[in-house]
Structures are given as C-alpha cells and as structure tokens.
C-alpha positions in Angstrom: -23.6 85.4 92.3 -24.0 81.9 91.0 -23.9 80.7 87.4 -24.7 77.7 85.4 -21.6 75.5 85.1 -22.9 74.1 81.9 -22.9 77.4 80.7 -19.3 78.5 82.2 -16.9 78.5 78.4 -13.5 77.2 78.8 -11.0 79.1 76.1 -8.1 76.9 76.5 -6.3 79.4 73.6 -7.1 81.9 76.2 -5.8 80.2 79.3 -2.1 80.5 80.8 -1.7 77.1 81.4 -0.1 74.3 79.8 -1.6 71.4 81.7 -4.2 70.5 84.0 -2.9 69.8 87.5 -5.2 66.8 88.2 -4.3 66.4 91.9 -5.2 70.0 92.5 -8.2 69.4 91.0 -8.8 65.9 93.4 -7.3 68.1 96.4 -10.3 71.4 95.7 -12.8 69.0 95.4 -11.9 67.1 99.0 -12.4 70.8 100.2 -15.0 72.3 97.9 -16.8 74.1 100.5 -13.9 76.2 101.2 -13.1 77.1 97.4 -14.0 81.0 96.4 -15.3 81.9 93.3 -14.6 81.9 89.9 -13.1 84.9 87.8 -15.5 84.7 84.2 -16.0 87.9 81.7 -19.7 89.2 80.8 -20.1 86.8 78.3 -18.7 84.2 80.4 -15.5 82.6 79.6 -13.5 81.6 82.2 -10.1 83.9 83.0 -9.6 82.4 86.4 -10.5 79.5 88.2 -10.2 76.4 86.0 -9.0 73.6 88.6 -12.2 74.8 91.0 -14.5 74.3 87.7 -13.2 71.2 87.4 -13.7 70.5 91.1 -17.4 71.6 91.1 -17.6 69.2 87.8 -16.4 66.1 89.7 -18.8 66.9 92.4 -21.7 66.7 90.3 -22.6 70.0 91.0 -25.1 72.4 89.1 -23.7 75.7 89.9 -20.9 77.7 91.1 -20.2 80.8 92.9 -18.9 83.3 90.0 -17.6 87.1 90.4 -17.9 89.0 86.9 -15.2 91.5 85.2 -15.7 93.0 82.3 -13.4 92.4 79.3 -12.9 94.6 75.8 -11.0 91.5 73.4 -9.7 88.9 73.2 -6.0 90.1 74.9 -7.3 91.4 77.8 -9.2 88.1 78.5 -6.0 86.3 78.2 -3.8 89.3 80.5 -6.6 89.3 83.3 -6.3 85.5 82.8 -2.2 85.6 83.3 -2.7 88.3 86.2 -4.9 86.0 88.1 -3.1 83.0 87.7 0.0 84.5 88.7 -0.9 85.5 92.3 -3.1 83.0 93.8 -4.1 79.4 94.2 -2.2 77.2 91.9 0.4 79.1 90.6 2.3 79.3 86.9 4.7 76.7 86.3 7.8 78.4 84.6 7.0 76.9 81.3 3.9 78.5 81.1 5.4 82.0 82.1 7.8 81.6 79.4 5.8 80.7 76.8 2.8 83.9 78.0 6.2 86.2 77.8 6.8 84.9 74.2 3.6 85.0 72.5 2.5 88.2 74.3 6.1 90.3 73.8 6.3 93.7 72.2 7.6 96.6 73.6 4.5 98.0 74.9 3.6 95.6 77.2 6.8 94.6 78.7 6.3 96.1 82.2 2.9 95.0 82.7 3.7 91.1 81.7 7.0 91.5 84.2 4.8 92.4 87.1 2.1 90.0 85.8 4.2 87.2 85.2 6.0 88.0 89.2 9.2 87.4 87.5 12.7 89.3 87.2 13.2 91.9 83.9 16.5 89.7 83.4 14.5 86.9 83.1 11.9 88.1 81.3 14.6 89.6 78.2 16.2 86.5 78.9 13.4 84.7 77.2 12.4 87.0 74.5 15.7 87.5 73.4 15.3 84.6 71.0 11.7 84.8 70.1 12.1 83.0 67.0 13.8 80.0 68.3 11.6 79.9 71.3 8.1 79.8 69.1 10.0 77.4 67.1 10.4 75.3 70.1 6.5 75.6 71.3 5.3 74.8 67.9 7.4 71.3 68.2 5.8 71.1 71.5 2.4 71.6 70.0 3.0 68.7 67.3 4.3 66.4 69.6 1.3 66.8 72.0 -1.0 65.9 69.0 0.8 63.2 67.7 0.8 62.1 70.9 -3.1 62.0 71.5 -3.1 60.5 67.9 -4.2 63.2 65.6 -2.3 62.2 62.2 0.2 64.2 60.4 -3.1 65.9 57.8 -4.8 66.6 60.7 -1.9 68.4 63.1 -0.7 70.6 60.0 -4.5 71.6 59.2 -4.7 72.4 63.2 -1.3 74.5 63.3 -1.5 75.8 59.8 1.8 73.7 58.8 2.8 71.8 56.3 2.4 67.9 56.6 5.9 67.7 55.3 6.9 70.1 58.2 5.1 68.2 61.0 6.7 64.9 59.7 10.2 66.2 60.1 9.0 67.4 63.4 8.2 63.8 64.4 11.3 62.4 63.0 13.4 64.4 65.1 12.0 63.7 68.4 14.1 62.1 70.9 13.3 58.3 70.9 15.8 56.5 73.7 15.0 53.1 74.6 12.9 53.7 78.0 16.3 51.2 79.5 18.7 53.6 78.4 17.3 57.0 79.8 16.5 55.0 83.6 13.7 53.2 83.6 14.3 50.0 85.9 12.0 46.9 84.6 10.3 44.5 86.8 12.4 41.3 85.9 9.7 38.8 87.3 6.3 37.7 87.0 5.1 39.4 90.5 4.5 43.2 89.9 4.2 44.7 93.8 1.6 47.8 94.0 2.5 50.5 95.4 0.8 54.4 95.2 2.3 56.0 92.4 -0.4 58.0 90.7 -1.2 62.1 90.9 -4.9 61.4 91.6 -7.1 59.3 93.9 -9.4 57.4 91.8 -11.6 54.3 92.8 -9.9 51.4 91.0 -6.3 52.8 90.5 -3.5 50.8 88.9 -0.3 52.0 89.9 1.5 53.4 87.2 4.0 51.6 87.3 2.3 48.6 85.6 1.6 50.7 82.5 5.4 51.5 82.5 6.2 48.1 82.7 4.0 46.9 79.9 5.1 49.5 77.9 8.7 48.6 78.0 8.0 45.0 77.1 5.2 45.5 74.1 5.7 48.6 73.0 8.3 51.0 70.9 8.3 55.1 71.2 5.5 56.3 69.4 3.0 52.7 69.2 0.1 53.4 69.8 -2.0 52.1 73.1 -5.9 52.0 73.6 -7.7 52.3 77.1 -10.8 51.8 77.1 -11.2 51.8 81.0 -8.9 55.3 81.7 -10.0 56.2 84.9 -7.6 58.8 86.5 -5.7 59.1 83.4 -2.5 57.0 84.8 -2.1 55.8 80.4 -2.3 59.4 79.4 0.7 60.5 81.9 2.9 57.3 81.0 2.0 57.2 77.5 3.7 61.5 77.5 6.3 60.2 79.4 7.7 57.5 77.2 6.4 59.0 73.7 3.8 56.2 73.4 0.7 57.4 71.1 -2.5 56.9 73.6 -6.3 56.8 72.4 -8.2 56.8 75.5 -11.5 56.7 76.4 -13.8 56.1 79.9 -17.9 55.3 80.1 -17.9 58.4 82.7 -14.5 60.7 81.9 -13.8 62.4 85.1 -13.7 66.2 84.7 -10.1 66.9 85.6 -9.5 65.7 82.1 -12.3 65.8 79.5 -10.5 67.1 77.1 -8.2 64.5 76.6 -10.3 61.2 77.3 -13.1 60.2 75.4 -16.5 59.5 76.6 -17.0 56.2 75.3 -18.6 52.7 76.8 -17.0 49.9 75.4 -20.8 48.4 75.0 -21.7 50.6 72.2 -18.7 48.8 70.1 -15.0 50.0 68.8 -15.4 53.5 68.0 -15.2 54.7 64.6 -12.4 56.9 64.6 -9.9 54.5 66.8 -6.6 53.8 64.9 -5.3 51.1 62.9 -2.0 49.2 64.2 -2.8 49.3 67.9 0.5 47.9 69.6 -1.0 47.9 73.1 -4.6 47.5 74.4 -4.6 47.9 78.2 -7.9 46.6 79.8 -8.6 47.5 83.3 -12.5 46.9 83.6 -14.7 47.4 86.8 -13.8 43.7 88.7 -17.4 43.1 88.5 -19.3 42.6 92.0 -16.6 44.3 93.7 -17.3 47.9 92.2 -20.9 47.2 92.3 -22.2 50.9 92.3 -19.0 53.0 92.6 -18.4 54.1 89.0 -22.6 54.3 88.6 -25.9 53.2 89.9 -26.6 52.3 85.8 -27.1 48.9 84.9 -25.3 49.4 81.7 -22.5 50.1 84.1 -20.1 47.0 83.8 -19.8 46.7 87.5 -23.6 46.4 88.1 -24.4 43.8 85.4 -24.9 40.2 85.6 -22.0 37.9 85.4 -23.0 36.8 82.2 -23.4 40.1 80.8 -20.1 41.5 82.1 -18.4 38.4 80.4 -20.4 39.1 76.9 -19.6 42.8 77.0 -15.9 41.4 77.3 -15.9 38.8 74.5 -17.4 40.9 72.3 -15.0 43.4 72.6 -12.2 41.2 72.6 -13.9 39.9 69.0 -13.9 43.4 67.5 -10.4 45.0 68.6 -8.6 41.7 66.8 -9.3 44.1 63.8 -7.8 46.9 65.0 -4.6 45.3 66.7 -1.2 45.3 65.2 0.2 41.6 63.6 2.1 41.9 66.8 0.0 43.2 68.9 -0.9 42.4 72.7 -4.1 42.8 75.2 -3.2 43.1 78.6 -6.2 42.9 81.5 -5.7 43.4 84.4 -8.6 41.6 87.1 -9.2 40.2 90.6 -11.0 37.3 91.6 -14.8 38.3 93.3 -15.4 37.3 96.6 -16.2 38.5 99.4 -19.4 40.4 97.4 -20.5 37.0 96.1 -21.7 35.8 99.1 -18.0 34.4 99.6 -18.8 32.6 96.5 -15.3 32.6 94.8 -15.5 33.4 90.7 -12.0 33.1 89.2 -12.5 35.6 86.3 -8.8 35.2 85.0 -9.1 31.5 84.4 -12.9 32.5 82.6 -11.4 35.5 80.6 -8.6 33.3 79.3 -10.6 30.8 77.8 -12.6 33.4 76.6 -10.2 34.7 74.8 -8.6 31.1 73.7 -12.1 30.3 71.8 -11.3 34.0 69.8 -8.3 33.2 68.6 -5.9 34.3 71.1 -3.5 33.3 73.7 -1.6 33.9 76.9 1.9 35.6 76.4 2.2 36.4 80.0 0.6 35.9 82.8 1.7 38.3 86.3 0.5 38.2 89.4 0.4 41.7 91.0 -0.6 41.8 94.8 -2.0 44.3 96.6 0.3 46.1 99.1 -1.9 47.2 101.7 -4.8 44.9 103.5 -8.0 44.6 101.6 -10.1 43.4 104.5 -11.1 44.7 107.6 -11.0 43.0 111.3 -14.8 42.3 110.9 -14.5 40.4 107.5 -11.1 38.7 108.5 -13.0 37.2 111.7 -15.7 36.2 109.2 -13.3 34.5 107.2 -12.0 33.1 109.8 -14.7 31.6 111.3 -16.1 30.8 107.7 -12.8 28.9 107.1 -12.3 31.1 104.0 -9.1 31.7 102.4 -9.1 35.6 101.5 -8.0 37.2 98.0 -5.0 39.8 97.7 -3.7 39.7 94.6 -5.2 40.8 91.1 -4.4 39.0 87.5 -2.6 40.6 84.8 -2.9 38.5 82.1 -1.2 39.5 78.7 -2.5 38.0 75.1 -1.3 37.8 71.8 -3.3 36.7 68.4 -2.4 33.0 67.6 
C-alpha cells in the first residue's frame, strides 16, 4: 500500500542510527524505481527505511510504497527498528550497535539484542561491561554534536537535562589540536586545484577541500562559520571534522539532511536567531546565468534573477552580516565569471562583488584562483568558441574579505 510521505513521522530518538548516510541517500534516489518499501507502525512512524524516505523526498515525490507492522510501545518500535536495520540495506555502523547494546541492556533482553544487533556475545558483554563509562561517553558525544550545530550551553543542558556547568566542562575538555598538527596539509599558494572530494553529487559542488583550507587559515576549533548557500552539506562535514561551530542554512535544504540545515533564503534578511561573533562566513551563491533553473524555476531563485537583482540581493547581505561578524572576521565567496549563457557576453562578477563590497566597508584579504579540473565545455561550444574567436572560462574566484 502507499502512504503520504508528508504524513510518514521520523522518531530520530527511536532510530538506530547515528548519522545520515547522505551518499546512500544520492545512490537510492539514482535508482528509486528499484527501492522496496518502507517498514512504518499503525500510527506511522518510521522503524525502517529512512535513507529510501529521504530518497523519495529528493525526488519530489508524493507517496511511497509502505508495509505496516503493528507495534505495542515505544521499545518495540525502537527493537523492530534495530532488527531491521541490522539485516538489510544499509547496515549499522559499529558505533551505532554499541551505543543500541548500551542504552537497551538488561538481562532480559540480552539474547534478543545479540542476534539483533548480528554481533558476537563477547562483544556484546564487552561493551556493557562498563555501562556507566560508556553512557558517560555518548552523553559527551551528545554535547559536542550540539555545540557543534550552535545550540549554547542553556540550551544543550535544558535538551539533555544537565547542568550548564556540566556541559561547559564538557566543552572544555574536548580535544582542540591545531588542524597542522593532527595531518591536515595546507594549500601553500594562491591556486586551489578542484578535485571530487565530497560524499554527495550536488549541482554546484565545491570540493571540500576549499572549506578545509579556509578553515585552517581564518578560523580556530570551535569559531563559528555561517553558510548561507549549503548545498550538499560539504560545511556541515568539515565543520565536525575540525570542531568548527557551523550555522547553516539553504533556500531549498535537500532532504538527505533537513534536520541539520535551515531553510532559509538569504533575501528574507539575516535570520533572527544566527549567532554573534561569526569567525567565518562562506558564500557560495548560484553563479548567476549559469545555474539559471537548476536549483528552481522561481524567480526569487538567485540564479534566475536579473543581474541587477542578484548583485542587490548580494550587497544587501553583505550590509547586514557586518553586524554579526567577529572584529576579525572574514567573508569568503567563492564565483565564476558568466559566459557562455550570456550570449558569450563576458560579466566579470569577482571584479563587480569586490567593489561591492569596498563601498561597504570591506576589503580583499585574499584573493585565490581555483580552476576547474575537468573540461567545462563540450566539442560543440569549443568549435563555437573557436570560430567566435572566444577565449573560454575555467577557473572560479575565491575572493576572501575582511572589515576595514
């Protein structure tokens, strides 16, 4: 039978899993037609089949093919849930066995979660045999993953039912290495090379190694960094890697990971709750005429506006997040020159932007020139250029400010 997804209720309290696997989610939805249903209970929340959801959501799709079980609680939502997960399709990571076999142990259900968990009894006691320690260890886990998305120190101990004191200490104690020191090479030049480094596929991807890289040179562990332009999430997974603080948002979050960005379009202003102190602001816009239509078919869609209102949607948000930045605080935007969709009529938006941004009281700390690593153009348009005598664009603009 076939539900409603809208009406599908994910229970992520009742759900095995950690984290979201977004490339499984971009490799069900490149073969949707071959997914099988979804596992929900009679009042349906979901117990298995989260990454297809997801899926379905990203194809814009109404409804989804659902099978039904019956559930008496709460606990036997979340043990169908681990029985599923456990032996098909994506499977449980270790961590999230290990932290189901914590939080579900007592005596009475040990041989059930063995064989649900398809792990060894030594393993299994090998884990519970330090329960307290091992809670102790998920709560930090918990904090850090808040902190991290920028709920403050109130707010995580309200969540967790902690004390602000205790969460603080929690914070304190986290590792903080210099991203240098722990192996992170550094581009030492002004030309970043692309090259594919990101879980997803996601029109307009930045390789994540440009966020790494402007993390080690503007930021400390545990700055926070704003993207207003998210996309695939690349911020959110670099941002958890290096202990950067991330507030992230996207006009059109993709569903592999609404719950972590926020849907927000940069021409409705700075949202209200966005931090003070912002170390980092990381821009990666649509580049205008070239995306024309592939994030939207709305006009309020950056990518499908005039020129002159893509550049005013720009300023004025370059006007309003000077009040939101750190003293030392940088902008980094990344953009390519339009073209070839411009009737071959070249716009240099980087030389535009940075006056732009000169008349608001800014200026260029950097400027790096990242090309693209595979060929943009076709035979068709190269002959075109060719015979049009024009000189084609590969490279995009990062362009790094800092307030005067």
């Amino acid at each position: 039978m076939k539900k409603q997804i809208k009406d599908i209720i994910i229970r992520m309290d009742l759900y095995p899993r950690f984290d979201v696997d977004n490339s499984k989610v971009q490799e069900y939805y490149e073969n949707i037609e071959n997914l099988p249903p979804i596992l929900i209970n009679q009042n349906n929340i979901l117990i298995d089949g989260l990454h297809r959801l997801k899926a379905y959501k990203q194809a814009e799709q109404k409804e989804i093919e659902v099978i039904v079980e019956n559930t008496i609680n709460e606990n036997e939502i979340y043990l169908r849930a681990i029985e599923t997960n456990a032996k098909h399709g994506l499977q449980l990571s270790m961590r999230d066995k290990q932290s189901v076999a914590v939080k579900l142990y007592d005596l009475k259900n040990r041989e059930r979660l063995i064989k649900s968990l398809s792990i060894a009894p030594r393993t299994f006691d090998g884990w519970v045999s330090n329960k307290s320690k091992q809670l102790k260890e998920q709560k930090e886990a918990e904090v850090l993953s808040l902190y991290l998305k920028c709920f403050n120190t109130v707010e995580i101990a309200e969540k967790l039912g902690i004390s602000d004191e205790t969460v603080r200490l929690i914070i304190k104690n986290q590792e903080t290495a210099d991203m240098q020191k722990i192996g992170f090479e550094p581009e030492l030049y002004n030309i970043w090379n692309s090259h594919k480094d990101n879980q997803t596929t996601h029109f307009g991807n930045v390789p994540a190694s440009f966020t790494e890289n402007l993390l080690y040179y503007y930021t400390e562990p545990f700055d926070i960094v704003y993207d207003p332009f998210v996309g695939g999430g690349t911020t959110i997974d670099v941002c958890k890697k290096w202990l950067r603080r991330y507030y992230v948002a996207d006009r059109k979050p993709i569903p592999a990971r609404e719950e972590e960005i926020k849907k927000q379009d940069i021409n409705d202003g700075i949202p209200k709750d966005l931090p003070n102190n912002i170390k980092l602001v990381y821009l990666d816009p649509p580049y205008w005429k070239q995306s024309e239509n592939q994030y939207s078919k709305d006009k309020e869609d950056l990518a499908n506006m005039s020129l002159d209102s893509f550049y005013k949607s720009l300023q004025c948000f370059a006007k309003d997040i000077k009040k939101k930045l750190s003293k030392d605080g940088k902008v980094a935007l990344i953009i390519q020159a339009t073209q070839w969709k411009n009737n071959n009529v070249r716009i240099d938006h980087a030389f535009d932007i940075c006056e732009m941004f000169r008349k608001l009281g800014y200026e260029i700390e950097q400027r790096i020139i990242c090309p693209y690593s595979t060929e943009q153009y076709n035979a068709q348009m190269v002959i075109k250029a060719k015979e049009d005598k024009i000189c084609l664009q590969t490279y995009r603009d990062l362009i790094v400010f800092k307030l005067k």
